[in-house]
MILUMMAR-596102 format. One line per field, with one value per atom (N, C-alpha, C): residue number from 1; y, z, x. Coordinates in steps of 0.05 Angstrom, whole numbers, plus 5000, padded with zeros to 4 digits. Example, Ala and Ser with C-alpha at 12.3 -4.5 7.8 and 13.67 -1.06 7.14 Angstrom:
<nufis>
pos <- (1, 1, 1, 2, 2, 2)
py <- (4886, 4910, 4934, 4955, 4979, 5001)
pz <- (5156, 5156, 5156, 5142, 5143, 5157)
px <- (5264, 5246, 5264, 5257, 5273, 5258)
</nufis>
This chain:
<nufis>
pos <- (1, 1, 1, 2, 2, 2, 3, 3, 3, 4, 4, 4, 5, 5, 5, 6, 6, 6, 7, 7, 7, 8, 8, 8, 9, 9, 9, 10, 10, 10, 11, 11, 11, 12, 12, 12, 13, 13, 13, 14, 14, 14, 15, 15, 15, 16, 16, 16, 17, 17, 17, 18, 18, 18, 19, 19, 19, 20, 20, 20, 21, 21, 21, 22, 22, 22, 23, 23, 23, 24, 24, 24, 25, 25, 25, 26, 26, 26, 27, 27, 27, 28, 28, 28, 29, 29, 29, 30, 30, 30, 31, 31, 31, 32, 32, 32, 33, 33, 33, 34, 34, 34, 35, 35, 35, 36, 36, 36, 37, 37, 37, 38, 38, 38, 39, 39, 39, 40, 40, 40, 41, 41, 41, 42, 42, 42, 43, 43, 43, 44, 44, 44, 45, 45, 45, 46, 46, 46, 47, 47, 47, 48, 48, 48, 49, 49, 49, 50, 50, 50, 51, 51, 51, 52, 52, 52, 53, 53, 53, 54, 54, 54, 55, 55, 55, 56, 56, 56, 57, 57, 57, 58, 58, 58, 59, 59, 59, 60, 60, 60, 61, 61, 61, 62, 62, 62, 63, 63, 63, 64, 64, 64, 65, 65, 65, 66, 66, 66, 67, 67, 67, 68, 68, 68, 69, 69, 69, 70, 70, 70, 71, 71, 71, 72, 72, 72, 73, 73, 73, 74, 74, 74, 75, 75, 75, 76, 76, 76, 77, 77, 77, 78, 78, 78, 79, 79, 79, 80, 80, 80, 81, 81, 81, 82, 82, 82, 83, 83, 83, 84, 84, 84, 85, 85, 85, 86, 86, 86, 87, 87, 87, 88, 88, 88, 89, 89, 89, 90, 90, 90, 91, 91, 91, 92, 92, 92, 93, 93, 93, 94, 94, 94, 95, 95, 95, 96, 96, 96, 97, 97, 97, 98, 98, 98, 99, 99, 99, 100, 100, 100, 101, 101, 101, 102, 102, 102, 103, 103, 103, 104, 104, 104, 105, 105, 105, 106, 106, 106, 107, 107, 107, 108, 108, 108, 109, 109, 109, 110, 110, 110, 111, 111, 111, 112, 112, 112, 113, 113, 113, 114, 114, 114, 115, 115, 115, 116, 116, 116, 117, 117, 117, 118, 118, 118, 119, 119, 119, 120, 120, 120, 121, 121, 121, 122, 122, 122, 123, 123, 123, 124, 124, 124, 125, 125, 125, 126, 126, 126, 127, 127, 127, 128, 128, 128, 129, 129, 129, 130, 130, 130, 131, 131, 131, 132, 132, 132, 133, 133, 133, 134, 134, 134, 135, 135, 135, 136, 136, 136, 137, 137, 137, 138, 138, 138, 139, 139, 139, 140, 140, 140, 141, 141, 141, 142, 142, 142, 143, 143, 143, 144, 144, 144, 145, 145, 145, 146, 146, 146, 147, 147, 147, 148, 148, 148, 149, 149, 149, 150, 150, 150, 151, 151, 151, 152, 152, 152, 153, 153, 153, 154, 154, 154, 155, 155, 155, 156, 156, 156, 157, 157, 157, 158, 158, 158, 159, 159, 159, 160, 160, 160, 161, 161, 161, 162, 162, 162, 163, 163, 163, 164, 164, 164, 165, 165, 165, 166, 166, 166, 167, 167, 167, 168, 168, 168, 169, 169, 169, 170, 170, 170, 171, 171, 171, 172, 172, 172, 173, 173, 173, 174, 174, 174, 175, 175, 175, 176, 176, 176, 177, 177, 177, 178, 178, 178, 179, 179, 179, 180, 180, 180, 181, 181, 181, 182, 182, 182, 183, 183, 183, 184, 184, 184, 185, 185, 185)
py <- (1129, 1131, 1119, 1136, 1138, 1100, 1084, 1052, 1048, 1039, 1031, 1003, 0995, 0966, 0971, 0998, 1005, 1007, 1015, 1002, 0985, 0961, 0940, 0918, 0935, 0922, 0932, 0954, 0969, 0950, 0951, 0927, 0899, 0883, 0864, 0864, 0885, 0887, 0896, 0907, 0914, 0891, 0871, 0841, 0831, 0830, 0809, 0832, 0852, 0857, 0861, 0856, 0853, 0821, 0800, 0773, 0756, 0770, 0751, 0745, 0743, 0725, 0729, 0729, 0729, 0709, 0707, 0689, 0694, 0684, 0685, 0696, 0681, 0696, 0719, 0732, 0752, 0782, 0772, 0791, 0786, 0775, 0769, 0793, 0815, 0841, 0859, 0846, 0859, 0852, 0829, 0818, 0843, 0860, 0879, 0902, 0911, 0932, 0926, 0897, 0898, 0899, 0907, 0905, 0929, 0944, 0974, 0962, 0979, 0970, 0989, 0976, 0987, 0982, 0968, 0972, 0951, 0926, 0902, 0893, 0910, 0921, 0935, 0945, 0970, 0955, 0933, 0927, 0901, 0887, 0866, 0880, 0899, 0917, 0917, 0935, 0939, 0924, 0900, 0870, 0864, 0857, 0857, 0866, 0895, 0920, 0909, 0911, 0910, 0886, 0869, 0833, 0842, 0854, 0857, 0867, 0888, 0903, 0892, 0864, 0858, 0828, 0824, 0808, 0788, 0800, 0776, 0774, 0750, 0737, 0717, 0732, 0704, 0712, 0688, 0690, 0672, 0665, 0658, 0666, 0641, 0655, 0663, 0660, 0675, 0717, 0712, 0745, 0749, 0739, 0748, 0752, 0736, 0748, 0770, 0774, 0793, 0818, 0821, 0845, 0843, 0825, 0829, 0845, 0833, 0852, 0884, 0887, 0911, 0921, 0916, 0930, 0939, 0918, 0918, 0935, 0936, 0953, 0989, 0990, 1012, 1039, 1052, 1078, 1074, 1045, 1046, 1061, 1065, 1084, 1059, 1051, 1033, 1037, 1067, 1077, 1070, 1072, 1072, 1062, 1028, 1022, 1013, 1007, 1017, 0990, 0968, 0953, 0937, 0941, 0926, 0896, 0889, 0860, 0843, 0844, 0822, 0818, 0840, 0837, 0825, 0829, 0813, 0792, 0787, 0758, 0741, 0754, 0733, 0737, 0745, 0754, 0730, 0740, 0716, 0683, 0672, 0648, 0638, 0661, 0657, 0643, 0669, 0661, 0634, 0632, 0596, 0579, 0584, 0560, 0549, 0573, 0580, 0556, 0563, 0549, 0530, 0515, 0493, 0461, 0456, 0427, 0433, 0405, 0394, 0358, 0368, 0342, 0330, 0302, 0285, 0286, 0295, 0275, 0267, 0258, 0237, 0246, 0273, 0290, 0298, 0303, 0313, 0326, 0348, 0356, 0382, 0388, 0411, 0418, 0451, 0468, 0471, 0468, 0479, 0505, 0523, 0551, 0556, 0563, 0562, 0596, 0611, 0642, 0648, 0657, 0665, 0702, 0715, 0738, 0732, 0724, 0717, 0711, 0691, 0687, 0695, 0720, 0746, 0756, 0760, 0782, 0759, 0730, 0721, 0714, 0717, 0729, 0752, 0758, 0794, 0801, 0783, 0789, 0779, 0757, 0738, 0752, 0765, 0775, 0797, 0812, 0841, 0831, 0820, 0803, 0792, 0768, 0755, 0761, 0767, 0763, 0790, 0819, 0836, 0849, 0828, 0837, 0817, 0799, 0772, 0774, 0793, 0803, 0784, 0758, 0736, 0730, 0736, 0738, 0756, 0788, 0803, 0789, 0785, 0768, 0742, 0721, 0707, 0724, 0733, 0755, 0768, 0783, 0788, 0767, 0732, 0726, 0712, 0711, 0710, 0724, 0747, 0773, 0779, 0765, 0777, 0743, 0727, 0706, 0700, 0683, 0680, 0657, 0643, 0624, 0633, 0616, 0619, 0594, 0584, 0557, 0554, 0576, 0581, 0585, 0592, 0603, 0585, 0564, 0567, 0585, 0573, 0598, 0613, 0639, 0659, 0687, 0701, 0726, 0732, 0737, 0738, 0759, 0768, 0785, 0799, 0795, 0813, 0818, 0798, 0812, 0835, 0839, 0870, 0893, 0901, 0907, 0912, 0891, 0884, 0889, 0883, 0899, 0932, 0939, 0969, 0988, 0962, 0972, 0982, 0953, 0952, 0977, 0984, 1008, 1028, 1037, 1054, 1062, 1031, 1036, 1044, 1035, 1036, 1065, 1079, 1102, 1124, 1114, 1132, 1125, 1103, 1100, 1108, 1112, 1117, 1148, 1160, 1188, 1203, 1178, 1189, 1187, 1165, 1164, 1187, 1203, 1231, 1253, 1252, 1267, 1276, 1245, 1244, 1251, 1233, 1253, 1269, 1285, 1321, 1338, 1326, 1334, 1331)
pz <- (7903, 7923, 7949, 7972, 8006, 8001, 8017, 8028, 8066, 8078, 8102, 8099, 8072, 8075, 8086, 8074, 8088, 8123, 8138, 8155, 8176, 8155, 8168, 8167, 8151, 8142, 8169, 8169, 8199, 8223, 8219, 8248, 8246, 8225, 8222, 8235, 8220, 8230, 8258, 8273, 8294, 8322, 8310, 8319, 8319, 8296, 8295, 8320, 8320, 8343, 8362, 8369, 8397, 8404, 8394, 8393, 8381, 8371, 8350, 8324, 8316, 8294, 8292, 8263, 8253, 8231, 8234, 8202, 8179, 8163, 8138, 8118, 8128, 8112, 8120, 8138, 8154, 8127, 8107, 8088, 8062, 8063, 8053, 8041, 8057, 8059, 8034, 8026, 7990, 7973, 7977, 7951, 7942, 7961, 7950, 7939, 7952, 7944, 7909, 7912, 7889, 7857, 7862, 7845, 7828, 7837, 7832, 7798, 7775, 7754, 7758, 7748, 7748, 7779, 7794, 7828, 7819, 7819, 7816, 7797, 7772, 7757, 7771, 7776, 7799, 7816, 7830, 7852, 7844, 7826, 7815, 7804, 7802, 7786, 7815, 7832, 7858, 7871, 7872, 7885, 7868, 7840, 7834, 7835, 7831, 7820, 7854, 7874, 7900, 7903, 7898, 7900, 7887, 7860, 7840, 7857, 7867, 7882, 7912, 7910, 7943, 7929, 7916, 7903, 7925, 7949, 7968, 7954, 7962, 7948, 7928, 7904, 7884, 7871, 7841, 7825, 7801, 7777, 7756, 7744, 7739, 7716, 7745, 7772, 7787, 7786, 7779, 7788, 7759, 7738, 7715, 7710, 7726, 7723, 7748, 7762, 7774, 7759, 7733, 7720, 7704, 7700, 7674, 7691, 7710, 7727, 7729, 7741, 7752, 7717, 7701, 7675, 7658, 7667, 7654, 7675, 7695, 7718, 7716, 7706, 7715, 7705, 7714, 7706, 7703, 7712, 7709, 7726, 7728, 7759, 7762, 7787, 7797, 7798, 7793, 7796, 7769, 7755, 7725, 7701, 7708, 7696, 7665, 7652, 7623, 7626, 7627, 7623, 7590, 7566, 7546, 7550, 7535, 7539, 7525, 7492, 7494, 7517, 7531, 7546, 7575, 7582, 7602, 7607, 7570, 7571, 7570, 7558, 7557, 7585, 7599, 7627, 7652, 7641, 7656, 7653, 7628, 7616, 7629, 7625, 7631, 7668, 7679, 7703, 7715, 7710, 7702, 7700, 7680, 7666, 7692, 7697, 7730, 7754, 7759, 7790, 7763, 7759, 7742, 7755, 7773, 7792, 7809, 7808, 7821, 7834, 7857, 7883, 7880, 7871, 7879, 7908, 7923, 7951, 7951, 7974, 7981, 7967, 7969, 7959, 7928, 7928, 7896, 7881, 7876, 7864, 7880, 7883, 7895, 7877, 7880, 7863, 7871, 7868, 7892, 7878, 7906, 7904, 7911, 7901, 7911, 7918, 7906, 7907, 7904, 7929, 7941, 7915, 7919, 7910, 7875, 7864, 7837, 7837, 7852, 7851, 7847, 7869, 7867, 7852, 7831, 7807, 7782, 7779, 7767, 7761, 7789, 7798, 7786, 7800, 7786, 7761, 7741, 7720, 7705, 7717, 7707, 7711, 7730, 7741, 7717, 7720, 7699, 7677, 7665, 7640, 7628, 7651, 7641, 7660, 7681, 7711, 7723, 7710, 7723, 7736, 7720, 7727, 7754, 7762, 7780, 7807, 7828, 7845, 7867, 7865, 7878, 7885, 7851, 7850, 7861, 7877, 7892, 7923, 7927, 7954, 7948, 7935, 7929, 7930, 7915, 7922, 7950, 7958, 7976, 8001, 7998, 8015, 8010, 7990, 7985, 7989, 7992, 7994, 8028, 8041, 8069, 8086, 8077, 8092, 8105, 8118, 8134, 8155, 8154, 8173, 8201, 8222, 8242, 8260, 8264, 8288, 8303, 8323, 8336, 8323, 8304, 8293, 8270, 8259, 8218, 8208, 8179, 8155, 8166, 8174, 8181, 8173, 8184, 8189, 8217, 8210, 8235, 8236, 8248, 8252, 8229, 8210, 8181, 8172, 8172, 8159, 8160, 8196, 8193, 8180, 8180, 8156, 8130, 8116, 8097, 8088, 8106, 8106, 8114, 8123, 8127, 8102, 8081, 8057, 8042, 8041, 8026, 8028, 8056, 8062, 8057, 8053, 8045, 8014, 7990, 7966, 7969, 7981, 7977, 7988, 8007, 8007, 7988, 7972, 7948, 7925, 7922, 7901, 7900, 7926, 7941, 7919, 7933, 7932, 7899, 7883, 7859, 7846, 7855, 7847, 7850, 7878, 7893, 7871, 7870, 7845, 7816, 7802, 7774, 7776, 7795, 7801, 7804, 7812, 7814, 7788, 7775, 7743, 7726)
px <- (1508, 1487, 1497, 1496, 1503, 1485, 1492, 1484, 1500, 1485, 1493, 1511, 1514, 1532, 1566, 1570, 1602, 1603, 1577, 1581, 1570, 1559, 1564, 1595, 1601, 1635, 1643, 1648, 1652, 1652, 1622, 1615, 1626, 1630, 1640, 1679, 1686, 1715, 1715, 1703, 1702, 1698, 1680, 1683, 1701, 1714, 1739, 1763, 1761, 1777, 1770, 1748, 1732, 1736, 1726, 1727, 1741, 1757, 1784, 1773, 1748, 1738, 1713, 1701, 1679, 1678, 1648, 1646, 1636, 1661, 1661, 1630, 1609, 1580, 1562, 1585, 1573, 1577, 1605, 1604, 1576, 1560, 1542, 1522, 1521, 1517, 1530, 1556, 1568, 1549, 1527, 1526, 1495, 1482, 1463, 1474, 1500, 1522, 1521, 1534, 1541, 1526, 1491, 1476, 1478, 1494, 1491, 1509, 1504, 1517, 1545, 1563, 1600, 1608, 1601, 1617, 1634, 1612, 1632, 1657, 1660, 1674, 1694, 1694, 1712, 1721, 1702, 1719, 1738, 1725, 1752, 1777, 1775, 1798, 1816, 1803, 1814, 1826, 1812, 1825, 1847, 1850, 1868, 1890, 1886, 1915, 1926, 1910, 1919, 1942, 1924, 1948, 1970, 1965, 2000, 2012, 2011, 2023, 2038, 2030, 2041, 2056, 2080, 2097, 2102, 2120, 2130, 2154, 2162, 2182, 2181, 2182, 2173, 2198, 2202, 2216, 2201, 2232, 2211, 2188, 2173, 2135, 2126, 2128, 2111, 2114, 2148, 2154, 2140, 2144, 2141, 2098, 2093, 2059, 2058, 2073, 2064, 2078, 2099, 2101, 2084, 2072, 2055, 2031, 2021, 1997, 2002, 2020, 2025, 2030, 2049, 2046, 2015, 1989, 1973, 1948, 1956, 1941, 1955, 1979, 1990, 1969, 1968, 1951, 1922, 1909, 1887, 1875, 1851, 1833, 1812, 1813, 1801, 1777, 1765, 1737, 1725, 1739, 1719, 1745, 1755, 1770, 1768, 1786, 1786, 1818, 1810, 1826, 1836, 1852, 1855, 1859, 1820, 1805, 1833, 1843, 1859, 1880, 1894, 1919, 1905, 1886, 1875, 1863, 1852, 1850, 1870, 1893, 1919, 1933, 1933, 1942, 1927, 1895, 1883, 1888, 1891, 1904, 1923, 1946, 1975, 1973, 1957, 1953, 1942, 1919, 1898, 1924, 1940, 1955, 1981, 1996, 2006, 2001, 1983, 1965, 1944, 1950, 1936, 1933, 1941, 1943, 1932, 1918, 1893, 1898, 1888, 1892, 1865, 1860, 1840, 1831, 1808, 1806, 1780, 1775, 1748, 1720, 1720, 1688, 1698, 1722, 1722, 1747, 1755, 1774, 1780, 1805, 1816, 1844, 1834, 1850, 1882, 1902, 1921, 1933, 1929, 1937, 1972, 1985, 2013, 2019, 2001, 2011, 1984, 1976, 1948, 1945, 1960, 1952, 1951, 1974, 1963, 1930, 1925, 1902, 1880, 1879, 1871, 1861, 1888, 1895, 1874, 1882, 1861, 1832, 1830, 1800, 1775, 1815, 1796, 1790, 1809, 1803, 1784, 1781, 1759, 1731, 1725, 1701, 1700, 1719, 1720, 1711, 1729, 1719, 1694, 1687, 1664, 1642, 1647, 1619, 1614, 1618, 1618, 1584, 1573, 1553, 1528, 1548, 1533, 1547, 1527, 1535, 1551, 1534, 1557, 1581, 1596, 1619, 1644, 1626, 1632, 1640, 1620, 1619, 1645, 1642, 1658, 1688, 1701, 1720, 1728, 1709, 1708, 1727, 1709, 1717, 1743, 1750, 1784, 1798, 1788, 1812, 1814, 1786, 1792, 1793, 1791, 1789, 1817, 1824, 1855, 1852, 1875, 1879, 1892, 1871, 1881, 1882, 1902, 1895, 1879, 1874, 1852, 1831, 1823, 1791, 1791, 1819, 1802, 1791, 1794, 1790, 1756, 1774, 1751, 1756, 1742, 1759, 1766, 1803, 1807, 1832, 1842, 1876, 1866, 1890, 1890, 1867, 1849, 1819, 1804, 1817, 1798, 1808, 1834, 1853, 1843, 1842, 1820, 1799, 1789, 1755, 1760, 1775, 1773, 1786, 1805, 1809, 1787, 1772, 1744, 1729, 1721, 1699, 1714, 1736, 1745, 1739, 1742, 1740, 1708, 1693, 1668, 1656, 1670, 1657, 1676, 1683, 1697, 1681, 1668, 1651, 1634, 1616, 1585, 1596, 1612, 1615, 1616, 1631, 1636, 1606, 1595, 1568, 1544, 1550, 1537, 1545, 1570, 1580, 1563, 1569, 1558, 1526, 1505, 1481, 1480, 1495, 1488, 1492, 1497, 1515, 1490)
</nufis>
């Protein structure tokens, strides 16, 4: 079903290159998108397969979870994925176990991220898995996948984000559509 949330994504990225930067709860607007049942499913898939796909330069257990991703993503369809639960729960683990250290400071505990896109990919699976249905967790996502540092602005959206977000509204008016589809059927 057609939603005007793809473009307020629009308008959002359109800011960040008009004014350098937007803020971060302005994507707040995913989280009604995401009530629809199977999006949020779809889109942790999406977020994920996407991160495997962008390695960098790693080596070791980092290169080695990113073959395991891309092996366990390969041929999926991000529209109506069909991921095997044990290999993604052990995928998700492996990952967790990875990025596992944690910094004491003043307010509390902090995670440390060493490889932002793994991250991603653990995210995503986690949501698929256990949260596909708590539209929050869209949004949450969301703002990991588009957030970015900038000296000038802090973690906002800013440069690359709009990028990002124009990925997003892309997946999302392919979903709207498959959805236009299956109703007519």
């Amino acid at each position: 079903m057609r939603t005007a949330i793809p473009e307020k994504l629009l308008t959002i990225a359109a800011e960040i290159k008009e004014h350098g930067s937007s803020n971060l709860t302005r994507l707040t607007v995913l989280k009604k998108w995401f009530e629809c049942p199977h999006r949020l499913s779809s889109f942790a898939i999406f977020i994920a397969k996407r991160a495997s796909g962008k390695k960098g330069k790693t080596t070791g257990e980092a290169a080695r979870l990113f073959r395991n991703a891309r092996v366990l993503f390969k041929g999926v369809n991000v529209f109506s994925p069909k991921v095997p639960k044990k290999q993604a729960e052990k995928l998700h683990e492996s990952l967790q176990a990875f990025q596992n250290e944690y910094k004491r400071l003043r307010w509390g505990t902090a995670r440390i991220i060493k490889n932002h896109n793994l991250f991603l990919i653990e995210e995503g699976l986690r949501i698929y898995l256990w949260h596909s249905n708590v539209s929050q967790e869209g949004y949450r996502l969301t703002v990991k996948y588009c957030e970015n540092y900038d000296p000038s602005y802090g973690n906002s959206l800013n440069g690359p984000s709009a990028a990002k977000i124009h990925d997003i509204v892309r997946f999302m008016f392919t979903v709207e559509a498959l959805e236009d589809i299956e109703t007519q059927r």
